[in-house]
N, C-alpha and C positions, 0 to 999 in steps of 0.2 A: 730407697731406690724408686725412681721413677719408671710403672709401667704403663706402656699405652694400654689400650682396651683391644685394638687390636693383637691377633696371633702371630708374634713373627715364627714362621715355620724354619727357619734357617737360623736362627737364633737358638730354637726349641733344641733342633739337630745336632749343631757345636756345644750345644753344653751336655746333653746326652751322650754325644761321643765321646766327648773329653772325662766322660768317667768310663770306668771299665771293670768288668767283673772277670778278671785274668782267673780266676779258678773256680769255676761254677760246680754247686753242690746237684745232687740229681735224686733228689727223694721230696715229695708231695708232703705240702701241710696238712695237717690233722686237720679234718674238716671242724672240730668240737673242739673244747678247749684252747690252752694258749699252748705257743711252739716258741722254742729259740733256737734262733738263728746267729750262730759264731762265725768269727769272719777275724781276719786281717787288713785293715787299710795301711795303704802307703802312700803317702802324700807327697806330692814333688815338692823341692826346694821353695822356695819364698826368695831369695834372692839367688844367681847366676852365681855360681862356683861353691853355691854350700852342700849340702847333706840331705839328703831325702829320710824322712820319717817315716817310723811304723808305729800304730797302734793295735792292740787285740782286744776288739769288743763284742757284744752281743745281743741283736736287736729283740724286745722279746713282743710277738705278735699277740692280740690277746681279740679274741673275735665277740661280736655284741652276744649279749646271751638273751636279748628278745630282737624281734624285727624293728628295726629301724626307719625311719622317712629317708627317703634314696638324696635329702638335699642334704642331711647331715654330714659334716667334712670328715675325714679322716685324722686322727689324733697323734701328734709327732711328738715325742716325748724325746726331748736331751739329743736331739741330731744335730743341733747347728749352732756355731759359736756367737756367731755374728746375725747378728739380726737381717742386715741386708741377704745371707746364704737362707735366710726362711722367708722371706718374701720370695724371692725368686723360685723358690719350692713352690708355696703357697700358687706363684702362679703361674706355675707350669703346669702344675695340676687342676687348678680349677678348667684349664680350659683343654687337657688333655688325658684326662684319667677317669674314671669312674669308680670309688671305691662305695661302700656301704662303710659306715663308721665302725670301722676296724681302728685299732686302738695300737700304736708301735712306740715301743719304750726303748733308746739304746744308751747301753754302758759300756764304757772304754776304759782302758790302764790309762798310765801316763804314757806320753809319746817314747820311742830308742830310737836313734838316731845311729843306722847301720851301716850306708851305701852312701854314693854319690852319684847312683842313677835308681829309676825304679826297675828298669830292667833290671838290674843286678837286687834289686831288694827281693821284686818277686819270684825270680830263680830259687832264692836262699829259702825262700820259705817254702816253694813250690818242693824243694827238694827235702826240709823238714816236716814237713804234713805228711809225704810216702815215703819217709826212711818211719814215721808214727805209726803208717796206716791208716792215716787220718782222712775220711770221704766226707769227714762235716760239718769243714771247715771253708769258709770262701776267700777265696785273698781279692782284694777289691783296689783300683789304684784310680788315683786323680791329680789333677792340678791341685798348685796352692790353693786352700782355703775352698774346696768344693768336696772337701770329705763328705760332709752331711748330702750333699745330691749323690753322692757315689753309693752310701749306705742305705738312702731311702728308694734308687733307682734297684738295687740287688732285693730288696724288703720285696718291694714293689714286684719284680719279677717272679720271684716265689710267688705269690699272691694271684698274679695273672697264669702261672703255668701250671698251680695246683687246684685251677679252678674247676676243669672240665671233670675230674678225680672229686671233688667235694657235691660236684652238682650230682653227679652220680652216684654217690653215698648217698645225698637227700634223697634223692628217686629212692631207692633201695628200701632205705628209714622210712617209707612214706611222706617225707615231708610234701613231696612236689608231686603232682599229678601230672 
């Protein structure tokens, strides 16, 4: 895939949108050590009148255990099928993300094949996870062939919402002054 060097900002927006985190988890990563993060994706058809997919996978975070150089990238392990879906990762984030080399590993089952909409896929699950009691589990949904931006955009948001809770730890711990 050919990208400019330029930022298209309305480019950046459609492909963000078009993933979605239909059931958000609400509990802060461990500042120390590694964390997993379970999730459901459900990928739209690939062709007009077939079947929408689900997968249940599990991204697992795993945080540097010395300091870092802040130019080191971020490390994506097994998110994306096709190589053009990691470039496009690649550079969405170079020019819009700021990680320290944090380290994401994700594993998936085989795809089931349940619905013919994702509406109706993620009702089904939405209503399986609290017939479980289940708080920690995310059901995640996208177009064909953009699962890996939908899994690293959910990664990702953990990451950014459990930050101000980790910096506050380090304060705590001493780390930071």
């Amino acid at each position: 895939m050919n990208f400019s060097h330029e930022f298209d900002e309305q480019r950046f927006f459609e492909i963000w949108t078009a993933v979605r985190i239909e059931r958000p988890v609400n509990f802060s990563l461990f500042t120390f050590g590694d964390q997993k993060l379970p999730y459901f994706l459900v990928c739209g058809a690939t062709e007009r009148g077939s079947t929408v997919s689900i997968r249940k996978g599990e991204v697992q975070i795993t945080r540097p255990m010395i300091i870092t150089p802040d130019r080191m990238e971020p490390e994506f392990r097994n998110f994306f099928e096709e190589q053009e879906e990691a470039d496009l990762a690649a550079f969405l984030l170079s020019r819009t993300a700021g990680f320290s080399n944090l380290k994401f590993a994700n594993t998936s089952g085989p795809e089931r094949i349940v619905s013919d909409s994702i509406e109706e896929a993620v009702a089904k699950l939405n209503r399986q996870l609290d017939d479980e009691e289940e708080e920690h589990v995310a059901i995640l949904s996208a177009p064909p062939n953009m699962g890996g931006i939908a899994i690293m955009k959910y990664a990702a948001e953990r990451v950014w919402e459990s930050a101000p809770s980790n910096i506050q730890e380090l304060k705590e711990r001493g780390f930071l002054n």
